[in-house]
Every structure is written in C-alpha cells, then in structure tokens.
C-alpha positions in Angstrom: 107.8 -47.9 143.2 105.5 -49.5 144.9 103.7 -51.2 141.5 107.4 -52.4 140.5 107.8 -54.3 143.8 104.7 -55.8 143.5 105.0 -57.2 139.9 108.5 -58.1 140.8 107.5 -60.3 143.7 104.3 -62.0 142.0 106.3 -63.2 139.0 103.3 -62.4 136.7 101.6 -65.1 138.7 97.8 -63.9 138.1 95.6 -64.7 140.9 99.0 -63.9 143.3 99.3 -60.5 141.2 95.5 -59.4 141.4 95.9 -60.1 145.1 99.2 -58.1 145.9 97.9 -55.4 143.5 94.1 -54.5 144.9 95.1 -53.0 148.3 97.6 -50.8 146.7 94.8 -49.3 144.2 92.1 -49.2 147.2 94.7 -46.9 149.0 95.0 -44.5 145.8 90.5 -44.3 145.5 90.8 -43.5 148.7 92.7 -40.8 148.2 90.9 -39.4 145.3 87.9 -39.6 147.3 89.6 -37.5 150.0 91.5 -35.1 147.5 89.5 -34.9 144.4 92.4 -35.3 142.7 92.9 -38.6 140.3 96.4 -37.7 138.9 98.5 -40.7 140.7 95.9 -42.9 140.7 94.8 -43.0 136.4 99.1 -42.7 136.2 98.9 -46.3 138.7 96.2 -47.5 136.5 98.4 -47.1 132.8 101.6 -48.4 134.1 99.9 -51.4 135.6 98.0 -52.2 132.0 101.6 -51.2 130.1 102.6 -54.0 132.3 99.7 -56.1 131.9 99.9 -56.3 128.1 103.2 -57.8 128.2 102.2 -60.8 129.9 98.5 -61.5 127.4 97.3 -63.1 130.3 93.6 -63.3 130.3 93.0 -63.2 134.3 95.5 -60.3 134.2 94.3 -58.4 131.0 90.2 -58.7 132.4 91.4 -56.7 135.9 93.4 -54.5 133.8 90.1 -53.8 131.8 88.2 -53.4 134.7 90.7 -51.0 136.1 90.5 -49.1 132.8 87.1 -48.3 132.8 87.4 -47.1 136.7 89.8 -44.5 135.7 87.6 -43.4 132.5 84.7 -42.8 134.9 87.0 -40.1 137.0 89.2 -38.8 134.1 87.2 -39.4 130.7 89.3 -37.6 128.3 92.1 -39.7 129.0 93.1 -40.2 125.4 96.3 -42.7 126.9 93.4 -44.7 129.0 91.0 -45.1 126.3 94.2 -46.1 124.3 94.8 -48.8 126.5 91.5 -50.0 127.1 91.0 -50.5 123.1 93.9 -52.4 123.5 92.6 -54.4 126.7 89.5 -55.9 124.8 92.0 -56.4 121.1 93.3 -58.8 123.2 91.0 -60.3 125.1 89.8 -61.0 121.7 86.8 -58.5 122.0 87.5 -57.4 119.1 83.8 -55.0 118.4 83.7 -53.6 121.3 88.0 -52.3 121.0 86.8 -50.8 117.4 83.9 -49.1 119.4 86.7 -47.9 122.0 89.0 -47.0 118.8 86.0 -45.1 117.5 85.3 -43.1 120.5 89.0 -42.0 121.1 88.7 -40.7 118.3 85.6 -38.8 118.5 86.9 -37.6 121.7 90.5 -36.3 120.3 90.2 -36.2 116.8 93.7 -35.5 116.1 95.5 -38.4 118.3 97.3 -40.3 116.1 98.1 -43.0 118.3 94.3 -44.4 118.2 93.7 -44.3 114.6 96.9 -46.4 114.3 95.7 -49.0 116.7 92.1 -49.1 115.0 94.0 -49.4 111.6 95.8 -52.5 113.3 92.7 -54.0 114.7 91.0 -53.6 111.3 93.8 -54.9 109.3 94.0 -58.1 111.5 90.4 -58.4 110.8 90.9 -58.2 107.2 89.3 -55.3 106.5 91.9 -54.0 104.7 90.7 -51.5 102.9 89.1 -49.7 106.0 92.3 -50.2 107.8 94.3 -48.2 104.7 92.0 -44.9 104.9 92.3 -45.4 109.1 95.9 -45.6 108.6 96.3 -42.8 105.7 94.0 -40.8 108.1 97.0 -40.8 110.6 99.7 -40.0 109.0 97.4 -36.8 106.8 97.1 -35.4 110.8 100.6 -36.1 111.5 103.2 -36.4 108.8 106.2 -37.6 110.7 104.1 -40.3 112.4 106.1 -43.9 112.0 104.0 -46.4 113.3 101.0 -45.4 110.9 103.3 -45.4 107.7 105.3 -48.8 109.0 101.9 -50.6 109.4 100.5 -49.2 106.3 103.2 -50.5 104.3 102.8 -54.0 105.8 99.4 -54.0 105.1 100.0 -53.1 101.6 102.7 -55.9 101.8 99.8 -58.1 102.3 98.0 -56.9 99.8 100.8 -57.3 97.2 101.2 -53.7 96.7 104.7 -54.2 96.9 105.9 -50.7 95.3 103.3 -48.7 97.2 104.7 -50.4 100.3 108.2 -50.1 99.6 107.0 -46.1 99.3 105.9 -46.0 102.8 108.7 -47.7 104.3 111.3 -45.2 102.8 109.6 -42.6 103.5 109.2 -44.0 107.2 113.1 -44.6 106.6 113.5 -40.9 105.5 111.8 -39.2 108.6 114.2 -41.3 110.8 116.5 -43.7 109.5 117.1 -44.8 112.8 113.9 -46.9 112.9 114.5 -50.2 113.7 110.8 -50.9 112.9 110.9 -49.6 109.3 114.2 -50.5 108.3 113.6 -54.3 109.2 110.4 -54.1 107.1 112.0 -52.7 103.8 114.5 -55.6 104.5 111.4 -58.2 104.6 110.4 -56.2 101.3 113.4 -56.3 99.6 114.3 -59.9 100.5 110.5 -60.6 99.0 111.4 -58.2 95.8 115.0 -60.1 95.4 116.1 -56.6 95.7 118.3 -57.5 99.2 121.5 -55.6 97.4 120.1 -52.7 97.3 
C-alpha cells in the first residue's frame, strides 16, 4: 500500500520517486536486520521493479537494479529477482551482462521457463537467431503448455522467413489456449503476410 501511494504521488517523476521511495525500503532492511526474515522486503523490491519497467526510465531502472542485487544478496535463489534483474540491465541496454544474469537463472533453476524465454528474447533482439531458437525450443521441451516461448519462437521464425514453421507455433500456441490474445494477434500478422487473412 504504501509503494502504490508513493508511485501515485511522484507521477513517475525519477529523482522525486527515488526520494519518496528510499525511506520506505530503509524501514523494511531494518527490519530484516531485526527479524531475519526478508519475505516483505524481496516482495517490496519485485513490485517496485514490475513498476519500474513500465516507465524505461534510466534513473528509475539503475535504483531498480541496484535494489535487485540487494535482495539477491539476502535471498539468492530468487528465481523472480534474478528474473527481473536480467531484465533491469536488457534495458538499460547492458545487454552481456543480462545474458550472464539469463545464464545464471538458469543454472540456478534449470527448469524455470520464464528465464529461458527472456534469454531467447534478448538473443533474438541481438540477432542471434539461431541461439535464441534452441533457448526458446529449450522452454517449451521443459514445459509444453508454455505460451510465451512458442509465441516468440514463431516471431522469430517470422523473421527468419520460416513462415510455415511459424504459422506451426502460433497454432499450436492457439490450440493450448485460444484465448491468447498474444498468439492469436501474431497468426493474424502471419496470415495477413501469407495473404491467407480468410482463413
């Protein structure tokens, strides 16, 4: 509650934001120092950078990073944290060391889906495209029903002009639930591309 008021007042203003929001995560350290326990304080620190992101503001996304790495120190199997941090330096446009953060997710949790889909991203907007298909294949082999790997694998195919390999993966993203927005408006894109819109 407290975190909502403050990004309400600041309107996203950076320097007014940092300002508001510091006191608020010195009170929750000094609580973990006192309890031990970190549980409100990493759950501060991920809504505050799912906030963050929205705004891609530099000044905003650097504390976010810094806050981050804080909560790594006191809970570092965090899969959602090292998440976010990968996502942090993607777009503060440190781009090598977000694959190393990818990377180490991944070591950590082998079987989180969620950061072999972001490496794939990162990899495909690097255009490394065919290390971002095996990331992305990778996924979806340790979780079948996973959407997001299948919808960015077919737009990466997409860009690749493998248009019926692509139009594969977004039916069958379509088929494990066709109430995807994500997926349905990408085999729309395909379609329209294919002159195939009728169908």
């Amino acid at each position: 509650d407290d975190l909502s008021k403050v990004f309400r007042q600041s309107g996203h203003a950076p320097t007014a934001l940092i300002r508001q929001l510091q006191p608020l995560f010195v009170r929750h350290e000094n609580f973990v120092a006192r309890t031990g326990n970190p549980y409100y304080w990493v759950r501060a620190i991920s809504e505050t950078a799912k906030s963050i992101f929205e705004s891609r503001q530099p000044e905003l996304l650097s504390f976010a990073k810094g806050l981050l790495q804080k909560g790594l120190t006191h809970e570092p199997s965090n899969r959602l944290l090292w998440n976010q941090l990968g996502l942090a330096l993607k777009f503060l446009h440190h781009e090598q060391a977000a694959e190393w953060v990818f990377w180490e997710g991944i070591r950590r949790d082998p079987e989180q889906v969620a950061h072999y889909t972001e490496l794939g991203r990162l990899l495909k907007d690097g255009g490394r495209h065919e290390e971002a298909e095996e990331v992305f294949r990778e996924a979806f082999r340790i979780d079948p029903k996973d959407i997001p790997s299948r919808t960015e694998l077919g737009r990466l195919l997409m860009r690749m002009d493998r248009l019926a390999e692509a139009e594969e993966m977004f039916r069958e993203a379509f088929r494990i639930d066709p109430k995807n927005l994500h997926s349905r408006t990408e085999l729309g894109r395909l379609l329209m591309r294919m002159d195939r819109l009728a169908e």
